[in-house]
C-alpha positions in Angstrom: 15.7 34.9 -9.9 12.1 34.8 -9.7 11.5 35.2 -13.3 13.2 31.9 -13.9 11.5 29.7 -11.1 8.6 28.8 -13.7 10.9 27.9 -16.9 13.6 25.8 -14.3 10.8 23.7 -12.9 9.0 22.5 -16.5 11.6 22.2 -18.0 13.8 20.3 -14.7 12.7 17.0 -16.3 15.3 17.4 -18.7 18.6 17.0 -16.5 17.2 13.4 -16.0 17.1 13.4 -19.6 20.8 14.6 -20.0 22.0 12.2 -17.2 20.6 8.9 -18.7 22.3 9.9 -22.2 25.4 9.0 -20.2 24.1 5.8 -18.8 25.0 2.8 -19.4 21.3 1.0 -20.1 22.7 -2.0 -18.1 23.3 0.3 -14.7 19.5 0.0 -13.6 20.1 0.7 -9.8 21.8 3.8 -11.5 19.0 4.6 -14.2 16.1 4.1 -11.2 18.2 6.2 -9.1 18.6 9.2 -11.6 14.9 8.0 -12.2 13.5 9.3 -8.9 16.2 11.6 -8.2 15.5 14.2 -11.3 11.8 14.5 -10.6 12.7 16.3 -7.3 13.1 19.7 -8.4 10.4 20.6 -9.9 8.6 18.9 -6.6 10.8 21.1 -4.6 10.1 24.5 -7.0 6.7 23.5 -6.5 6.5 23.3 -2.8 8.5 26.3 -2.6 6.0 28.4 -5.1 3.3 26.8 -2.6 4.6 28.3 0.8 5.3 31.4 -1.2 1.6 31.7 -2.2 0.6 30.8 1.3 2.9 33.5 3.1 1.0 35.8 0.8 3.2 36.6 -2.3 1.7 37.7 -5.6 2.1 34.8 -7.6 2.5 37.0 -10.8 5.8 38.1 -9.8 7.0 34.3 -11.3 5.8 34.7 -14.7 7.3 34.7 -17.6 7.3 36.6 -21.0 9.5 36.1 -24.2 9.5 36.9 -27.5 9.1 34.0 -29.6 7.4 34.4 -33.1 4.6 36.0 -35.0 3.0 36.4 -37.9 3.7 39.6 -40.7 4.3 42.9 -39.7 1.8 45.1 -37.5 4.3 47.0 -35.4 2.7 50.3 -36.8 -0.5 49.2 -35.6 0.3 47.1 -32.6 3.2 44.9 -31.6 1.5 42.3 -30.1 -0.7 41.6 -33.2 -0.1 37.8 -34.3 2.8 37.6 -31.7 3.4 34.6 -30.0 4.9 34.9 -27.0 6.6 32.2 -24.7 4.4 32.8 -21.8 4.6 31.2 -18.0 2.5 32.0 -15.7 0.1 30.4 -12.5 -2.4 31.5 -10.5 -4.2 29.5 -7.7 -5.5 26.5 -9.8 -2.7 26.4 -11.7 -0.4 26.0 -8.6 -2.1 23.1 -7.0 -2.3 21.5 -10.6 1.6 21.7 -10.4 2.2 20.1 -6.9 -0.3 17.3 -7.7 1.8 16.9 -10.9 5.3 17.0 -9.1 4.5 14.7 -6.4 2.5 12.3 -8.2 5.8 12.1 -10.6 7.7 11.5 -7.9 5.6 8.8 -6.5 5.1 7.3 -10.2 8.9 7.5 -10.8 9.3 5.3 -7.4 6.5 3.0 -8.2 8.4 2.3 -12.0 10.2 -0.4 -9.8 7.7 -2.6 -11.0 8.6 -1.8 -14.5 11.1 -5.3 -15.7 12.7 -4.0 -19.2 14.5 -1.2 -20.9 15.2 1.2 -17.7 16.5 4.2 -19.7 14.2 4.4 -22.7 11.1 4.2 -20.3 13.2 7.3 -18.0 13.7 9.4 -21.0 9.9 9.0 -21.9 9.0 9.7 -18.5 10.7 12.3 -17.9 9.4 13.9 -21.7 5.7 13.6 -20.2 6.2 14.9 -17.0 7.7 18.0 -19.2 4.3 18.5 -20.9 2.1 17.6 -18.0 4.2 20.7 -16.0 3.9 23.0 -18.8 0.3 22.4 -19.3 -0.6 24.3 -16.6 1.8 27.0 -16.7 1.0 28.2 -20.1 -0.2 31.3 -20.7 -1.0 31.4 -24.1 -3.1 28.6 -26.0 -0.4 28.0 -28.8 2.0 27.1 -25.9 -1.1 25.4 -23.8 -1.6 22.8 -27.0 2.0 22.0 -27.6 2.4 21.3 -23.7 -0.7 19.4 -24.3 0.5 17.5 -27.9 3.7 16.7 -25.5 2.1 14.7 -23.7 0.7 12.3 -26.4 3.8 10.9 -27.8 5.3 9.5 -24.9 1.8 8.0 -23.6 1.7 6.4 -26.6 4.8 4.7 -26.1 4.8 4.1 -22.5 1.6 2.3 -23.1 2.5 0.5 -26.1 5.7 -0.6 -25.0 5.7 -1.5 -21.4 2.3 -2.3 -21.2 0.3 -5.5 -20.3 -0.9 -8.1 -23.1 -3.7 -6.1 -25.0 -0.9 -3.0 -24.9 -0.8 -2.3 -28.7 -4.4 -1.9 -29.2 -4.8 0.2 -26.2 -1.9 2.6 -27.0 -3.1 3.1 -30.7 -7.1 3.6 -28.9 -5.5 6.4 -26.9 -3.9 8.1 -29.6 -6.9 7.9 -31.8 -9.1 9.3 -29.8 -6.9 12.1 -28.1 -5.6 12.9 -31.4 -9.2 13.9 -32.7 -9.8 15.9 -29.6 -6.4 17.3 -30.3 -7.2 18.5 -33.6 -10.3 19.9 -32.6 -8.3 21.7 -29.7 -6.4 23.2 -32.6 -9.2 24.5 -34.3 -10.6 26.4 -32.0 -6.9 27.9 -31.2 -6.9 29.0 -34.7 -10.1 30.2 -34.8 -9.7 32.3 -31.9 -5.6 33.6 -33.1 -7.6 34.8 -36.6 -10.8 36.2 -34.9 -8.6 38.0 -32.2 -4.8 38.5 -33.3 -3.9 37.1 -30.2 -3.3 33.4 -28.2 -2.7 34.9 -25.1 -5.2 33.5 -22.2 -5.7 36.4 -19.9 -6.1 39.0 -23.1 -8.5 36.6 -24.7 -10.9 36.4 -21.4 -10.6 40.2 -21.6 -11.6 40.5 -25.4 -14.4 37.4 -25.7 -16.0 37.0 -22.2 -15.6 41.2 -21.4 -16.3 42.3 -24.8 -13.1 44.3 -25.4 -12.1 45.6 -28.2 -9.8 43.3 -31.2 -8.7 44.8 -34.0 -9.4 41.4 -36.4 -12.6 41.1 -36.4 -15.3 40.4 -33.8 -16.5 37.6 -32.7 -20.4 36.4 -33.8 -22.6 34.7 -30.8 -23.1 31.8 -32.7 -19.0 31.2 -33.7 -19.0 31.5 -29.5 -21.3 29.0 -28.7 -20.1 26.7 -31.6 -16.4 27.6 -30.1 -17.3 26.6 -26.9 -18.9 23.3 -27.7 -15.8 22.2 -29.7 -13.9 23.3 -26.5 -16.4 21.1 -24.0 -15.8 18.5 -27.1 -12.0 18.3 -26.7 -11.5 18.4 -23.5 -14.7 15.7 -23.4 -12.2 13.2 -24.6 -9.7 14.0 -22.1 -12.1 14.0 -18.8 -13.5 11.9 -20.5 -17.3 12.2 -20.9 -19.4 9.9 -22.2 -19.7 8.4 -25.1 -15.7 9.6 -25.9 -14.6 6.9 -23.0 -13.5 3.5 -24.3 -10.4 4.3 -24.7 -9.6 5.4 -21.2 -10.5 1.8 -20.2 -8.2 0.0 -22.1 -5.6 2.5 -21.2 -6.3 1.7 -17.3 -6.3 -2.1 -18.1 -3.2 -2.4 -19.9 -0.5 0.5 -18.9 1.2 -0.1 -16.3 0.9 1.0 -13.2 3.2 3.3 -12.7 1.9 4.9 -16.0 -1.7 4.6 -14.8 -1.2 6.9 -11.8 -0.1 9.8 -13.9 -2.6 9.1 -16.8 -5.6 8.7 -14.0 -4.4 11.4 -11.6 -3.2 13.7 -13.7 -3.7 13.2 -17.5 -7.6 13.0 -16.9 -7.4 16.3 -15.2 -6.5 18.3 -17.9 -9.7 17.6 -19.6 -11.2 19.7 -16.2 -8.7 21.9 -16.6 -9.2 23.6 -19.9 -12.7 23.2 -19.2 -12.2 25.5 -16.0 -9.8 27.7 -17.5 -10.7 27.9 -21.2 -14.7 26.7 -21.2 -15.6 28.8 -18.2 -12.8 31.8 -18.5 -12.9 32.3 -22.4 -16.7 31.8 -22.5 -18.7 32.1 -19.0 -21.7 33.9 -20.9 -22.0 30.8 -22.7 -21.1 28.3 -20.6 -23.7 29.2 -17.8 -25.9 29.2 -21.0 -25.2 25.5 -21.5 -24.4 24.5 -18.0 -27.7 22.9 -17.6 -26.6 20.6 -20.5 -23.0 20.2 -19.1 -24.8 18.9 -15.6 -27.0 16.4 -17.8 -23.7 15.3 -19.0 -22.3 15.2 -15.6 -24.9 13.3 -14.7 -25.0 10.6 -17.0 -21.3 10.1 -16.3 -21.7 9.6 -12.8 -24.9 7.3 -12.7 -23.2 5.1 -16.3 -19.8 4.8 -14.7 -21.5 3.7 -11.1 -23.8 1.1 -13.0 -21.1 -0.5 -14.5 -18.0 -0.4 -12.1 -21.0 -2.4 -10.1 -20.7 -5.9 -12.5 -17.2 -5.6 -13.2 -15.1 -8.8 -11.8 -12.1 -7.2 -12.7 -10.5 -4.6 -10.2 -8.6 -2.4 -12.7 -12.0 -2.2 -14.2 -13.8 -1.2 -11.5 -11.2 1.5 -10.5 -11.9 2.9 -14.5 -15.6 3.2 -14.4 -15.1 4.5 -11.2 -13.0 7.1 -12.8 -15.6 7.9 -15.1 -18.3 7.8 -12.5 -16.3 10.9 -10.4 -15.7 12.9 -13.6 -19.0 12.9 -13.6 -19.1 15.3 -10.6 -17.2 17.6 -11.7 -19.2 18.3 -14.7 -22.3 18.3 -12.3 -20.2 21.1 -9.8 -19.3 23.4 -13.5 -22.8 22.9 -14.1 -23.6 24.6 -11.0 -21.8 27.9 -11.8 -21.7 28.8 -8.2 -19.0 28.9 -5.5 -19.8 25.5 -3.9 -20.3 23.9 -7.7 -17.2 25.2 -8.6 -14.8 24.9 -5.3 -16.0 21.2 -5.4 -15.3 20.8 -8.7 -11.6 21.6 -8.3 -11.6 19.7 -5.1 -12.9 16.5 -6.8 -9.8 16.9 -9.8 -6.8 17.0 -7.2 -8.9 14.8 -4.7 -9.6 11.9 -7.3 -6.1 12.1 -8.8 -5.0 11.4 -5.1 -7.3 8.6 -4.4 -6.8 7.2 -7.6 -3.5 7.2 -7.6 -2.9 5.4 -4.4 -5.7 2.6 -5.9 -3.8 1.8 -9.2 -0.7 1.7 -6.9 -2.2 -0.5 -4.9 -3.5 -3.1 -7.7 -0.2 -2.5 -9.1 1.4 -3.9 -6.0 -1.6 -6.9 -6.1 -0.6 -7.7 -9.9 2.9 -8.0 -9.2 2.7 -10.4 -6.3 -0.4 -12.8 -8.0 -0.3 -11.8 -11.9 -4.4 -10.9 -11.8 -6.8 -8.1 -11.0 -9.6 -10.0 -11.0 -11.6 -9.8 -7.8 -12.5 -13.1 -6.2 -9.3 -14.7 -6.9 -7.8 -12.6 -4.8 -9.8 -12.8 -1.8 -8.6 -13.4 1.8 -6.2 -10.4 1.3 -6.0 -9.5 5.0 -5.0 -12.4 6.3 -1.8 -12.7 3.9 -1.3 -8.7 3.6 -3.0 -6.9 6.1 -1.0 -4.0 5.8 -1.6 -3.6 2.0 -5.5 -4.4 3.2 -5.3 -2.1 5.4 -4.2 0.4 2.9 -6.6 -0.8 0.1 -9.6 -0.1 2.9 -8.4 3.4 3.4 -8.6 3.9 -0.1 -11.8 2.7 -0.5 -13.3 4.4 2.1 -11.6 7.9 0.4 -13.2 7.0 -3.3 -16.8 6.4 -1.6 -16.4 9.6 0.3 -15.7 9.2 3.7 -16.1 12.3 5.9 -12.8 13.2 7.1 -10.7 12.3 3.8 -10.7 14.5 0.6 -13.4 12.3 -1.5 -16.0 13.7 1.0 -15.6 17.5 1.1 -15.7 17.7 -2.8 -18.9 15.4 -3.6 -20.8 17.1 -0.9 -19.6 20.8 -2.2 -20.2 19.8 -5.6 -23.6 18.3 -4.8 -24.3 21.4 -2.1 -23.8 23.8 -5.4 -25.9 21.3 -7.4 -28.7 21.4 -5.1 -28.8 24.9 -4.7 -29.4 25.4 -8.8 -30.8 22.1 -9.6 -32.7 20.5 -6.8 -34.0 18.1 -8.4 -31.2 16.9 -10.8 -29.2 17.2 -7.8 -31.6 14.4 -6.1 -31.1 11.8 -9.3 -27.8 12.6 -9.2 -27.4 10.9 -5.5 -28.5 7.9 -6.6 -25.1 7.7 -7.8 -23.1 8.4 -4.1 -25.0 5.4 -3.1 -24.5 3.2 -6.0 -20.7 3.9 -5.6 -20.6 2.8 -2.2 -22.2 -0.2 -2.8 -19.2 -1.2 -5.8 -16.7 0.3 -3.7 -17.3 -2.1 -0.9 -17.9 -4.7 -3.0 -14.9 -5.0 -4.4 -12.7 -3.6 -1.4 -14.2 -6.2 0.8 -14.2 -9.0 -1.4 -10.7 -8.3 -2.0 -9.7 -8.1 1.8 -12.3 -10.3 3.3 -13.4 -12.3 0.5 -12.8 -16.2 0.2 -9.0 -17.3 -0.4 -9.0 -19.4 -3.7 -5.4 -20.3 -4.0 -2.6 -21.0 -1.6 -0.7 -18.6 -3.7 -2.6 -16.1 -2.0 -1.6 -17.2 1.8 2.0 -16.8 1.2 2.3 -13.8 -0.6 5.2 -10.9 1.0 3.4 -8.0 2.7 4.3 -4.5 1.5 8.3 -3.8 0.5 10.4 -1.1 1.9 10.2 1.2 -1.3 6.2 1.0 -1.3 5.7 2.3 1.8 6.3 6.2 0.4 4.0 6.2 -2.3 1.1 5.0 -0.2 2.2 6.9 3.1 1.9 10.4 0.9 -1.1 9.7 -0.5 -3.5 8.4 1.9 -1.5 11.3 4.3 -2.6 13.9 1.7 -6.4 12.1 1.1 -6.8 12.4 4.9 -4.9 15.8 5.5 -7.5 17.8 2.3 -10.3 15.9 4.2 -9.3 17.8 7.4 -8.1 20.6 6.7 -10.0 21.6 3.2 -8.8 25.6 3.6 -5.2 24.3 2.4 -6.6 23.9 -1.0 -9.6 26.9 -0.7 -7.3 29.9 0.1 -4.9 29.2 -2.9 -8.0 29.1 -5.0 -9.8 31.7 -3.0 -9.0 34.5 -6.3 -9.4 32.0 -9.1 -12.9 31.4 -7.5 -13.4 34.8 -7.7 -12.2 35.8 -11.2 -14.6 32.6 -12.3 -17.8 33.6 -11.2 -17.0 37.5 -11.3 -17.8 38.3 -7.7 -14.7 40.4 -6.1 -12.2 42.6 -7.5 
């Protein structure tokens, strides 16, 4: 059974799939039903492989290998020569990049109430991209890694370009653009790599690149690594994104819909850091502490650009996508570092951000369906006509500017602690930006809650709705319970940390 846990919870996605082909696409309390319902399994595989890990089971007993194709004939010389296997597999990272995938799904799939048209074609999409997003991080070879990753595209696109706001069109067709370039550099390093090596599996890769095994193709220059590596840092640019490869994300964050936006921003975002961490760093650590200093400037620049300009925005979904930018920022700067606090940050900051932001693009999700605008000061006076929703929006706030005692706070001040530690005094320009942040976090937050009340729209508005209360109860319970209790995400990272930076067994 425990070869099949990994293959039942990608690929769960698709009994929602199955049930909504015999649907009727007027039964909406039925579609939204099957909606929610079919994203629980893999949340509850997830949870499961989560208590397993922390009871202390090897988490290799779960994965998964199958023949699947290859290319001629080497069996004389070796079998696994230009084989493709279907390969599943997790480790520590990989695990919490699952749970934050299967609850924010769940928590997406709930918040899709807002969505007004076409139930079961916007389900069946769904349910396709939460497919790729789970097998993203459970593939164990980078053929399978990029068509997880290609997966993911198609129903972005149309989720975006269908049930979006007014400008959806041209911000659908910006995000395909642009992700489709990094895609198809993705792919050239994938088949650069299969031709150099005979081989797309991850783990044997690390062993014949980084370790300096032995391939039977044909080696592997320095130069072709660094060039590799910097068309890696290039792809996975766009997905983080780093600037300049970032306009598109803000459309995106403008004009999705919220629902949409939570995944794309808490997830989608995170797979830029991900093959980053596990191809940049893991495939290529000789040159990627080579470049860090480079990949911190970059860091850098993201954090201090996306600060600068979420602090003039008047628009609150803009704000929230600057900010994005701004905290990608910092986990560049905690790569950069190429030490345990750098690094352990790092990963903090990608599951802590896709929490916090999450629960914000909820949360001006809820605002936009109640007063049809984002923009700032016309919605002022929020606490006195929604104080619970204020309330909420504070604790937010309060988590993206990095509050001790919520999860914002433990990875900026790791990240910065590694920072410091290598590059003092990049480190110290760098906190310009921690302060910056606060001052357009409150900004907006308190202008929002506290601000002046410019319509009477805006005194009678309903207070938070029965089905709202779970997304934004699990998040901000989550934000605060990382923030107090950090060693629930370091122990199942504790080996990837350690196979990262080469220090252990």
């Amino acid at each position: 059974m425990s070869t099949e846990i990994l293959p039942l919870l990608v690929f769960s996605p698709l009994l929602g799939m199955l049930l909504l082909l015999f649907v009727n696409k007027q039964q909406e309390r039925l579609i939204k039903a099957i909606g929610v319902v079919a994203t629980l399994p893999a949340l509850v595989l997830s949870l499961f492989l989560f208590m397993k890990e922390r009871s202390g089971v090897d988490l290799d007993i779960y994965n998964v290998v199958w023949k699947w194709f290859g290319f001629g004939n080497f069996d004389k010389l070796n079998p696994n020569l230009f084989a493709v296997n279907f390969e599943l597999g997790i480790d520590g990272f990989s695990l919490v990049m699952l749970l934050l995938t299967s609850i924010l799904a769940t928590l997406s799939a709930v918040a899709a109430n807002y969505i007004k048209k076409e139930w079961k074609g916007y389900f069946f999409l769904f349910f396709l991209l939460e497919i790729g997003m789970l097998g993203v991080f459970t593939a164990e070879n980078l053929i399978l890694f990029f068509l997880f990753f290609e997966i993911t595209l198609i129903p972005m696109f149309f989720l975006i370009g269908k049930w979006g706001y007014v400008d959806r069109e041209r911000a659908a067709f910006s995000f395909l653009l642009y992700n489709g370039l990094g895609s198809a550099v993705l792919l050239i390093v994938i088949m650069v790599l299969f031709a150099k090596t005979g081989t797309s599996n991850i783990e044997v890769l690390q062993q014949i690149v980084s370790q300096g095994g032995v391939t039977l193709v044909a080696n592997i220059s320095p130069e072709l690594k660094y060039g590799l590596l910097i068309a890696l840092i290039i792809a996975f640019g766009v997905k983080l994104p780093i600037f300049p490869l970032h306009t598109w994300m803000l459309r995106v964050h403008v004009q999705a819909p919220p629902a949409i936006v939570m995944l794309h921003a808490g997830v989608l975002l995170k797979i830029g850091a991900f093959g980053l961490i596990r191809f940049g760093m893991g495939i290529f650590p000789g040159e990627f502490k080579e470049l860090s200093i480079y990949i911190v400037l970059l860091g850098i620049i993201n954090l201090l650009y996306g600060a600068f300009l979420a602090l003039i925005q008047k628009d609150f979904k803009m704000v929230l996508a600057y900010s994005s930018i701004s905290h990608m920022g910092i986990v560049l700067m905690g790569l950069g570092a190429r030490n345990e606090a750098g690094v352990q940050g790092a990963i903090f900051q990608v599951v802590s951000h896709g929490l916090i932001a999450a629960l914000l693009f909820f949360l001006v999700g809820l605002l936009y369906e109640r007063v049809k605008t984002s923009q700032i000061y016309d919605i002022g006076g929020l606490a006195k006509s929604m104080p619970i929703t204020a309330g909420f929006l504070l604790a937010g706030g309060m988590a993206s500017l990095g509050l001790p005692g919520m999860s914002g706070f433990i990875s900026e001040a790791m990240a910065f602690l590694g920072l410091f530690k290598e590059e003092p005094i990049l480190a110290a320009i760098a906190s310009v930006g921690l302060i910056i942040t606060a001052v357009y976090v409150l900004r907006a937050v308190l202008a929002i809650t506290y601000g002046d009340t410019r319509g009477a729209a805006i005194k009678k508005l309903v207070d938070i709705h029965s089905y709202e209360w779970a997304p934004v109860l699990v998040l901000v319970g989550l934000i605060v319970l990382i923030g107090v209790f950090p060693s629930i995400l370091a122990e199942p990272l504790d080996e990837t940390m350690k196979t990262l930076l080469g220090i252990g067994g």
